[in-house]
Backbone atoms as SQL, in Angstrom:
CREATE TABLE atoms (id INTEGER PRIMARY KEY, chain TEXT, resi INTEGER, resn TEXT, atom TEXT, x REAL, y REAL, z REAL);
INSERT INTO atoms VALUES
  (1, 'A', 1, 'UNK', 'N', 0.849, -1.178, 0.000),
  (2, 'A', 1, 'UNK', 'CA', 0.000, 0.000, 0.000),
  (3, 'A', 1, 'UNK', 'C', 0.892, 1.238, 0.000),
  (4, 'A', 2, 'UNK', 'N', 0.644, 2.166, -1.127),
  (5, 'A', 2, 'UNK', 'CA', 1.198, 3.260, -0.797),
  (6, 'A', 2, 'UNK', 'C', 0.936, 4.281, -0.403),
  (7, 'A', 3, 'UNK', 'N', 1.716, 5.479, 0.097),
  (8, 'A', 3, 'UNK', 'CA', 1.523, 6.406, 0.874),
  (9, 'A', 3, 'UNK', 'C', 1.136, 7.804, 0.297),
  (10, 'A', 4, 'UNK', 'N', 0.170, 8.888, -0.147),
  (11, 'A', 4, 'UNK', 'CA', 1.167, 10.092, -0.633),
  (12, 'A', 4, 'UNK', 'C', 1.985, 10.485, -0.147),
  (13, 'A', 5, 'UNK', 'N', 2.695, 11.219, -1.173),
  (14, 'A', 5, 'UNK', 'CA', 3.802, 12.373, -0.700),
  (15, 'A', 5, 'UNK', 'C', 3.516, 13.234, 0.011),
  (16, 'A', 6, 'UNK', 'N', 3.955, 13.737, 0.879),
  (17, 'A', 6, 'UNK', 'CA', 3.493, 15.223, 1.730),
  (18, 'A', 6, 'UNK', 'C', 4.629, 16.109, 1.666),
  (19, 'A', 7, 'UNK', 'N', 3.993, 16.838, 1.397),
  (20, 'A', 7, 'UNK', 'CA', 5.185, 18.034, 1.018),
  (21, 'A', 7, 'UNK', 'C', 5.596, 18.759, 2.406),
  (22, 'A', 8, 'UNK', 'N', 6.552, 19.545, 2.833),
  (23, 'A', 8, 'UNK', 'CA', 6.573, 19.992, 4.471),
  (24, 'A', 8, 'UNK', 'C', 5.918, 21.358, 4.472),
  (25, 'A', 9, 'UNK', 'N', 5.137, 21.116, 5.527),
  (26, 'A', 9, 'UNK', 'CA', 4.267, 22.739, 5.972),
  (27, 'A', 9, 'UNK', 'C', 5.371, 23.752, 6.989),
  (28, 'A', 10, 'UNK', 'N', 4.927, 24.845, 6.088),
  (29, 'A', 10, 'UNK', 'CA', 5.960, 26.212, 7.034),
  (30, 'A', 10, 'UNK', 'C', 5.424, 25.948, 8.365),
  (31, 'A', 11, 'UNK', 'N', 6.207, 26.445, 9.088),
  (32, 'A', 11, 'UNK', 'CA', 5.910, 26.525, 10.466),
  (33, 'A', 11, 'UNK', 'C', 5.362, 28.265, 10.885),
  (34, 'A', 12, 'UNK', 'N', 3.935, 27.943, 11.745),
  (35, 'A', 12, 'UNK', 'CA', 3.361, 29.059, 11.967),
  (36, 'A', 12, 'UNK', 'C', 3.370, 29.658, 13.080),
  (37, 'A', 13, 'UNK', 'N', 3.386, 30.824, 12.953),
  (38, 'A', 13, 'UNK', 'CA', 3.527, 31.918, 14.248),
  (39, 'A', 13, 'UNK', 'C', 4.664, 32.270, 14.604),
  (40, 'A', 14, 'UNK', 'N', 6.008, 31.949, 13.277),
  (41, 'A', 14, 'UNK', 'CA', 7.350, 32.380, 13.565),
  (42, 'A', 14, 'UNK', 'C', 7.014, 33.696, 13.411),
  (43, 'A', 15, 'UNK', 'N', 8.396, 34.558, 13.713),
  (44, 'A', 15, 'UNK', 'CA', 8.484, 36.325, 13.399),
  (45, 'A', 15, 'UNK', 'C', 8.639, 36.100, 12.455),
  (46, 'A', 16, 'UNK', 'N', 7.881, 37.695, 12.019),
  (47, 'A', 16, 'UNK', 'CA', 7.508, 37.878, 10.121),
  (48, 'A', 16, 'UNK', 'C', 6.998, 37.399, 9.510),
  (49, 'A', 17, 'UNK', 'N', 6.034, 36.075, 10.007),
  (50, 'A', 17, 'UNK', 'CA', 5.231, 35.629, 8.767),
  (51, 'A', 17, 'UNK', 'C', 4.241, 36.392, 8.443),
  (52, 'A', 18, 'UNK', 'N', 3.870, 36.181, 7.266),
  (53, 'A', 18, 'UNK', 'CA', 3.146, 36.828, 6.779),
  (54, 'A', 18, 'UNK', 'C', 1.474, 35.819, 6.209),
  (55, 'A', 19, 'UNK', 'N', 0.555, 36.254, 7.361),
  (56, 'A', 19, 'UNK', 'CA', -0.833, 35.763, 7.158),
  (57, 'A', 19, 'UNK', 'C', -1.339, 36.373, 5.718),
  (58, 'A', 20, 'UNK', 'N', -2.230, 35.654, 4.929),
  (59, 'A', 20, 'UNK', 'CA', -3.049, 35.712, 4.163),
  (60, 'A', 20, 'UNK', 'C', -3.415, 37.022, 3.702),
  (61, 'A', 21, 'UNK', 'N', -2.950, 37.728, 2.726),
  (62, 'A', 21, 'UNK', 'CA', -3.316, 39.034, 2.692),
  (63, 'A', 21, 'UNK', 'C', -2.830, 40.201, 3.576),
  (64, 'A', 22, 'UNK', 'N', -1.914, 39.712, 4.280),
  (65, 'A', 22, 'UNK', 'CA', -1.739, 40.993, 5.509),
  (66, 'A', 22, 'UNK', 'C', -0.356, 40.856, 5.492),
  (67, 'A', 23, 'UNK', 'N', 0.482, 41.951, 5.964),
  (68, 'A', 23, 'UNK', 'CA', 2.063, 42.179, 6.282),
  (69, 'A', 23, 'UNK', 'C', 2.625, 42.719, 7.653),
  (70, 'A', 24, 'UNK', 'N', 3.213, 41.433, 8.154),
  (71, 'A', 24, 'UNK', 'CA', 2.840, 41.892, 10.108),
  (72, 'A', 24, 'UNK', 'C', 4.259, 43.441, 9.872),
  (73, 'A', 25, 'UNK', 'N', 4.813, 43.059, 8.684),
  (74, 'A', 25, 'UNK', 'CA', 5.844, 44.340, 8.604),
  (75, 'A', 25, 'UNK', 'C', 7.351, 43.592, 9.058),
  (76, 'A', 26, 'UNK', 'N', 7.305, 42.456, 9.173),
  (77, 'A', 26, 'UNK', 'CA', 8.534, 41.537, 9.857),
  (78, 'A', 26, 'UNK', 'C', 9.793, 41.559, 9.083),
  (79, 'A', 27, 'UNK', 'N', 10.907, 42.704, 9.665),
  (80, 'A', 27, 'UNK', 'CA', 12.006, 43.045, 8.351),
  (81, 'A', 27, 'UNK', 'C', 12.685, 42.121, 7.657),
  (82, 'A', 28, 'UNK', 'N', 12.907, 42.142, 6.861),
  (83, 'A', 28, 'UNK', 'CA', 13.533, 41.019, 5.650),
  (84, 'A', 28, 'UNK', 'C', 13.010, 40.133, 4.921),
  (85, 'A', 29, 'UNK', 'N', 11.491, 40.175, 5.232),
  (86, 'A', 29, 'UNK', 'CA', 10.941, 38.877, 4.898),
  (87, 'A', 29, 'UNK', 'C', 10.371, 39.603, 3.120),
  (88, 'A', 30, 'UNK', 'N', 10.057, 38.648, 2.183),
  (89, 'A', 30, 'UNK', 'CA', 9.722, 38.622, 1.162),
  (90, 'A', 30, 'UNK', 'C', 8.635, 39.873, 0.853),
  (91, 'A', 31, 'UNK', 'N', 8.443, 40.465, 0.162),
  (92, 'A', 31, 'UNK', 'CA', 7.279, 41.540, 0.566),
  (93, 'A', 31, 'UNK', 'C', 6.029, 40.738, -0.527),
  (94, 'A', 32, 'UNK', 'N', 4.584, 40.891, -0.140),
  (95, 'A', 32, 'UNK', 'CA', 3.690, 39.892, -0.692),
  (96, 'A', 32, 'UNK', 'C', 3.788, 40.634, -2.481),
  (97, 'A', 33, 'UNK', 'N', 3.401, 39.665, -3.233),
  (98, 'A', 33, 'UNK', 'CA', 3.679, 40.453, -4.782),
  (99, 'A', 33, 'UNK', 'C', 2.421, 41.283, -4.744),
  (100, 'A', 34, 'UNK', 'N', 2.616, 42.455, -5.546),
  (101, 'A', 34, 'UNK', 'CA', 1.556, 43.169, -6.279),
  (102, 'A', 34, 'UNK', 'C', 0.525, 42.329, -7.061),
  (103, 'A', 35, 'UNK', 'N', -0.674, 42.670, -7.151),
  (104, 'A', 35, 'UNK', 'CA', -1.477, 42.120, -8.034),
  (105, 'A', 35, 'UNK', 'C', -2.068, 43.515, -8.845),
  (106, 'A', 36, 'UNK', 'N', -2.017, 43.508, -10.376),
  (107, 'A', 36, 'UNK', 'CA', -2.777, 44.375, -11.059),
  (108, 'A', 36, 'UNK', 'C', -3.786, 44.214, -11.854),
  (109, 'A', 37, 'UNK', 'N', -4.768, 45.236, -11.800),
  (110, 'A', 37, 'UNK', 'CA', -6.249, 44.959, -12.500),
  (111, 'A', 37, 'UNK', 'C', -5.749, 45.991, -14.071),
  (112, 'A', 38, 'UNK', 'N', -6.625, 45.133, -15.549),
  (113, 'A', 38, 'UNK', 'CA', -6.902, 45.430, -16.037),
  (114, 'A', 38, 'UNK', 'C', -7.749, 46.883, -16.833),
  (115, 'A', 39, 'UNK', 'N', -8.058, 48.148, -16.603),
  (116, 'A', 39, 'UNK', 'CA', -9.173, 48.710, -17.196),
  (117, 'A', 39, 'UNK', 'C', -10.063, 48.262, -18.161),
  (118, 'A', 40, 'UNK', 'N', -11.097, 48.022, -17.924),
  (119, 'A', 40, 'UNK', 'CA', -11.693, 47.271, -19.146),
  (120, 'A', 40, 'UNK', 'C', -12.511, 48.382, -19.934),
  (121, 'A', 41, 'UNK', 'N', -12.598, 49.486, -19.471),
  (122, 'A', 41, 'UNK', 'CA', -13.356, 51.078, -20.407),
  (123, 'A', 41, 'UNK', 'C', -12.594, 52.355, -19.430),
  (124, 'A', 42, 'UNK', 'N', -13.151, 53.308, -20.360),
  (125, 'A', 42, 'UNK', 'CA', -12.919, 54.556, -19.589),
  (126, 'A', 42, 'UNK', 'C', -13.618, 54.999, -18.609),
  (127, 'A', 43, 'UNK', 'N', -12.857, 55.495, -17.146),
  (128, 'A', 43, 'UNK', 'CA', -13.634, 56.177, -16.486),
  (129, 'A', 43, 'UNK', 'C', -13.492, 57.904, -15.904),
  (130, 'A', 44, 'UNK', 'N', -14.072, 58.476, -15.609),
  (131, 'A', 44, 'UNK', 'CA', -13.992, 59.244, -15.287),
  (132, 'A', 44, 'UNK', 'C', -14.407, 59.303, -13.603),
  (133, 'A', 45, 'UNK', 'N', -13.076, 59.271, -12.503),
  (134, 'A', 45, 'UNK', 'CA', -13.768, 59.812, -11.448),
  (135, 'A', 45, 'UNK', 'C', -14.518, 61.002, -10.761),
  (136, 'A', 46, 'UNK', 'N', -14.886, 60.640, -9.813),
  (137, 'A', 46, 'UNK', 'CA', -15.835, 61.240, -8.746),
  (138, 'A', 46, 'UNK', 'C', -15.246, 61.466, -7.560),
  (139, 'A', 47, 'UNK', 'N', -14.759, 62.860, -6.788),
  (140, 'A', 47, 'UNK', 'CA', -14.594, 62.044, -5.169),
  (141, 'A', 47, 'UNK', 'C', -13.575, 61.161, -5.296),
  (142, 'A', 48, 'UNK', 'N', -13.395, 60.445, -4.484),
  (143, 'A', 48, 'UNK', 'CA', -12.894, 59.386, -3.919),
  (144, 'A', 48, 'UNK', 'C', -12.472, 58.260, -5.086),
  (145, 'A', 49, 'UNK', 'N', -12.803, 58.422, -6.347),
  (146, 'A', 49, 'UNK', 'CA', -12.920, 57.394, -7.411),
  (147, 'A', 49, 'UNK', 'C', -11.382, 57.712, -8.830),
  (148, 'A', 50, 'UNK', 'N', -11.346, 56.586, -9.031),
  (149, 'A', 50, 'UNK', 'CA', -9.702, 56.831, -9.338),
  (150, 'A', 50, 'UNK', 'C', -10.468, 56.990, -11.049),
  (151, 'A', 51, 'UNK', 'N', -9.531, 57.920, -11.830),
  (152, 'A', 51, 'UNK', 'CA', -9.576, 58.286, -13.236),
  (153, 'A', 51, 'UNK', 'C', -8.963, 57.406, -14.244),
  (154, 'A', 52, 'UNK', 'N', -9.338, 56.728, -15.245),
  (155, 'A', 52, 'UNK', 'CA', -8.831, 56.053, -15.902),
  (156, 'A', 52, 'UNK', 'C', -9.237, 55.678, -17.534),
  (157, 'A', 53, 'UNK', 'N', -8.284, 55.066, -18.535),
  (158, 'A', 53, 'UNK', 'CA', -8.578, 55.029, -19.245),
  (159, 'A', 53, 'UNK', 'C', -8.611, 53.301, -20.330),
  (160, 'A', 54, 'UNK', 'N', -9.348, 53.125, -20.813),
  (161, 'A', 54, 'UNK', 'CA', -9.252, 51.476, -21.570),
  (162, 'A', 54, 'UNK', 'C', -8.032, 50.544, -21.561),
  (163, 'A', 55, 'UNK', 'N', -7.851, 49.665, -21.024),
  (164, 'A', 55, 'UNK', 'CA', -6.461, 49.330, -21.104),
  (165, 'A', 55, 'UNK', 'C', -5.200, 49.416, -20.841),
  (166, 'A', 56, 'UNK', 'N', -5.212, 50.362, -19.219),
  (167, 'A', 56, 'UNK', 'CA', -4.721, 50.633, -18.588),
  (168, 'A', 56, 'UNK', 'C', -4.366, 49.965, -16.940),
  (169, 'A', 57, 'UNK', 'N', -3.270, 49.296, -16.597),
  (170, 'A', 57, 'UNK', 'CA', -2.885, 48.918, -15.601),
  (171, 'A', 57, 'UNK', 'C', -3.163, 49.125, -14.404),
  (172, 'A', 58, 'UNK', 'N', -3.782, 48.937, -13.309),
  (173, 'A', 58, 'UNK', 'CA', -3.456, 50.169, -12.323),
  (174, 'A', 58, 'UNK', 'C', -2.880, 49.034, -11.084),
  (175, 'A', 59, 'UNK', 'N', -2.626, 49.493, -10.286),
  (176, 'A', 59, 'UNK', 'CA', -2.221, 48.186, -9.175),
  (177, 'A', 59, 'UNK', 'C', -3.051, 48.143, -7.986),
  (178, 'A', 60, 'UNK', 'N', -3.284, 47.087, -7.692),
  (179, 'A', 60, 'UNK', 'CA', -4.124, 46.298, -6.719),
  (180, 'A', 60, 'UNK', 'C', -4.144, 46.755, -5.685),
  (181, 'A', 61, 'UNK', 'N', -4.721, 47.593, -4.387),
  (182, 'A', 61, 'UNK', 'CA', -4.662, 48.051, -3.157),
  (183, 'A', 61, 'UNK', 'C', -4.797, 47.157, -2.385),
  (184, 'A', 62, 'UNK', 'N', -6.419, 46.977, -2.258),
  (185, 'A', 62, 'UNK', 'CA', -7.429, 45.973, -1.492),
  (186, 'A', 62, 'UNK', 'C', -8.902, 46.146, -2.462),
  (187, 'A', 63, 'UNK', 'N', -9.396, 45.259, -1.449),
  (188, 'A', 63, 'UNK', 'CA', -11.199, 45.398, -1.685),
  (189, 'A', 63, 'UNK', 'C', -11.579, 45.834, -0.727),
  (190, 'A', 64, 'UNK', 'N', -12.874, 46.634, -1.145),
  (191, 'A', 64, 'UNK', 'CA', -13.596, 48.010, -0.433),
  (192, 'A', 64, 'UNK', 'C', -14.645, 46.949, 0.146),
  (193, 'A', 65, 'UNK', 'N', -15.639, 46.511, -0.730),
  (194, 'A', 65, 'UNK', 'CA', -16.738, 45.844, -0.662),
  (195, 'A', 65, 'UNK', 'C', -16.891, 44.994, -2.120),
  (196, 'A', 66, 'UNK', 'N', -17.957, 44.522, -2.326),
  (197, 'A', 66, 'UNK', 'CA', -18.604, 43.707, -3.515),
  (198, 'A', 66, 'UNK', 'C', -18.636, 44.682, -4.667),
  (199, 'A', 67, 'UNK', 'N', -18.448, 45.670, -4.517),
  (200, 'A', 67, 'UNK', 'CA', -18.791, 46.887, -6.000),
  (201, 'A', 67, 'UNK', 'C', -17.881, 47.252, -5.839),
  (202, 'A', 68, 'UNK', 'N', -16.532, 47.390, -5.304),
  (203, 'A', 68, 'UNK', 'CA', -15.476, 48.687, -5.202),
  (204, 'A', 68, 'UNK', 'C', -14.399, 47.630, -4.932),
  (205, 'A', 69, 'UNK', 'N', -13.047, 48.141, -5.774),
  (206, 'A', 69, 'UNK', 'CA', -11.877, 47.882, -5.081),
  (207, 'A', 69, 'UNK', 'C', -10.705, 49.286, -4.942),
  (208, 'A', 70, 'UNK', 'N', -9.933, 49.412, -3.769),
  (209, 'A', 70, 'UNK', 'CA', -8.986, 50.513, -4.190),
  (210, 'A', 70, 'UNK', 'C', -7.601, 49.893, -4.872),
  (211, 'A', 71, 'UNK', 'N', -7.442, 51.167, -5.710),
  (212, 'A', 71, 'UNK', 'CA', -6.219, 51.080, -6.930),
  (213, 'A', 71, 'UNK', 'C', -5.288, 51.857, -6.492),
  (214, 'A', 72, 'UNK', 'N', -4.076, 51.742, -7.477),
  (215, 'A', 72, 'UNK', 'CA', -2.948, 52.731, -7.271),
  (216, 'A', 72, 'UNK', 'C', -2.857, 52.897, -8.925),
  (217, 'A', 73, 'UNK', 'N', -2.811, 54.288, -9.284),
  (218, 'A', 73, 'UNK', 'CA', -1.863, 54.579, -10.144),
  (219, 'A', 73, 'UNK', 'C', -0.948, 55.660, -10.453),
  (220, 'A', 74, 'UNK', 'N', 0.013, 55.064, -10.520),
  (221, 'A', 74, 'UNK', 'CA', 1.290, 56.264, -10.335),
  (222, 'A', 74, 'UNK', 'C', 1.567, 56.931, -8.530),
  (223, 'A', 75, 'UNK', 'N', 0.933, 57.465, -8.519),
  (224, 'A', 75, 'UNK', 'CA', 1.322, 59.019, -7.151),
  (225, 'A', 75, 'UNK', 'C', -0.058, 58.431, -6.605),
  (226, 'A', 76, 'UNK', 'N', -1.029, 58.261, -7.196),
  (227, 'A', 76, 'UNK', 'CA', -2.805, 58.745, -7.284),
  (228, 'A', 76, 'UNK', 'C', -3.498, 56.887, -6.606),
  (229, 'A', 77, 'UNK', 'N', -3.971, 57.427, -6.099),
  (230, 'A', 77, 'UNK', 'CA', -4.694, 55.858, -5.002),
  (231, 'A', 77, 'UNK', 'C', -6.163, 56.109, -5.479),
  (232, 'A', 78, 'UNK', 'N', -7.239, 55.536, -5.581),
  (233, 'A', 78, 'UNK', 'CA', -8.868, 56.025, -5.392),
  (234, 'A', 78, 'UNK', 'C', -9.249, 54.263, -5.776),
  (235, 'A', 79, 'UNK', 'N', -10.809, 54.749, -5.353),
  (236, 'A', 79, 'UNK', 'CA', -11.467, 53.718, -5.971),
  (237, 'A', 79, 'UNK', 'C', -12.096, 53.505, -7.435),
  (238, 'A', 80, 'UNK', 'N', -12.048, 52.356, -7.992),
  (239, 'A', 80, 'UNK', 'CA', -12.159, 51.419, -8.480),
  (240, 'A', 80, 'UNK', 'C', -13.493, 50.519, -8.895),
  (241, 'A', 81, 'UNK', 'N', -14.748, 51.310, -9.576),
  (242, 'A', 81, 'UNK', 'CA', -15.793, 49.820, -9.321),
  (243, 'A', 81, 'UNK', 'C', -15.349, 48.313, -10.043),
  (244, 'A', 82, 'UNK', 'N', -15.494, 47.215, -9.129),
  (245, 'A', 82, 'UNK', 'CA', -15.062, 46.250, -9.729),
  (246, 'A', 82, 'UNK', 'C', -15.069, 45.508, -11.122),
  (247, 'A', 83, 'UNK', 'N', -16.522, 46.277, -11.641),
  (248, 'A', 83, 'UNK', 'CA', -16.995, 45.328, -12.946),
  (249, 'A', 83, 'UNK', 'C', -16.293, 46.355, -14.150),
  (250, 'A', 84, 'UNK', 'N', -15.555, 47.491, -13.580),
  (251, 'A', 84, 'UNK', 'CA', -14.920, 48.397, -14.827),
  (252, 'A', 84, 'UNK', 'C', -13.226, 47.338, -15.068),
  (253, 'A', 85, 'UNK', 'N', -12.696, 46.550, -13.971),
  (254, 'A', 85, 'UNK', 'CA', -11.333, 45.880, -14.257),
  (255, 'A', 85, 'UNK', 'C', -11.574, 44.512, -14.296),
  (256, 'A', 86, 'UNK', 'N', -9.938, 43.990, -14.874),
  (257, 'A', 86, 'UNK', 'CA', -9.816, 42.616, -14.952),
  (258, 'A', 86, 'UNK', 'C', -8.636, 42.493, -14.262),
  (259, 'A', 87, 'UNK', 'N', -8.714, 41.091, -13.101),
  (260, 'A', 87, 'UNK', 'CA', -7.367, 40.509, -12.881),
  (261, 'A', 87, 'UNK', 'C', -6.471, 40.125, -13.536),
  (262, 'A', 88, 'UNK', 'N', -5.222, 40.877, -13.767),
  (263, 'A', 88, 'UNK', 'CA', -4.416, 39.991, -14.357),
  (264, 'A', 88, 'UNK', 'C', -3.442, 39.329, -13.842),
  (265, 'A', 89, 'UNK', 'N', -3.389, 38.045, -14.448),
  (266, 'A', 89, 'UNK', 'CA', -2.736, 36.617, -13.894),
  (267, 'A', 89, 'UNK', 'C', -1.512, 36.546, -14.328);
């Protein structure tokens, strides 16, 4: 009978790890990668809402809620409605 393979699990609750989405800030450690969204049309913000145009990059902040994520582009941070970008992989 054979066994699977098990691959070895990190060990948790050392200094600096870094949980799921979050950065305890633990110096030296890997910094989590960027993720960037797609523009999929033009927008024009509002307030709080980031300006953009078709086919344009912007980088991944967080998620706001179910309709909103915040972006970065360049200098300039705002939000984002979700169904205007695409993840890119």
């Amino acid at each position: 009978m054979m066994t699977p393979a098990l691959s070895p699990t990190p060990e948790r609750g050392s200094e600096g790890e870094v949980e799921r989405g979050k950065d305890r800030g633990g110096g030296g450690e890997k910094p989590q990668a960027l993720r960037a969204v797609r523009a999929l049309c033009d927008h024009q913000g509002l307030g709080a809402e980031l300006s953009f145009r078709k086919g344009e990059e912007l980088l991944l902040v967080g998620g706001v809620d179910e309709e909103w994520i915040r972006c970065r582009q360049g200098d300039r941070e705002g939000l984002v409605p979700i169904g205007y970008a695409s993840l890119i992989l």
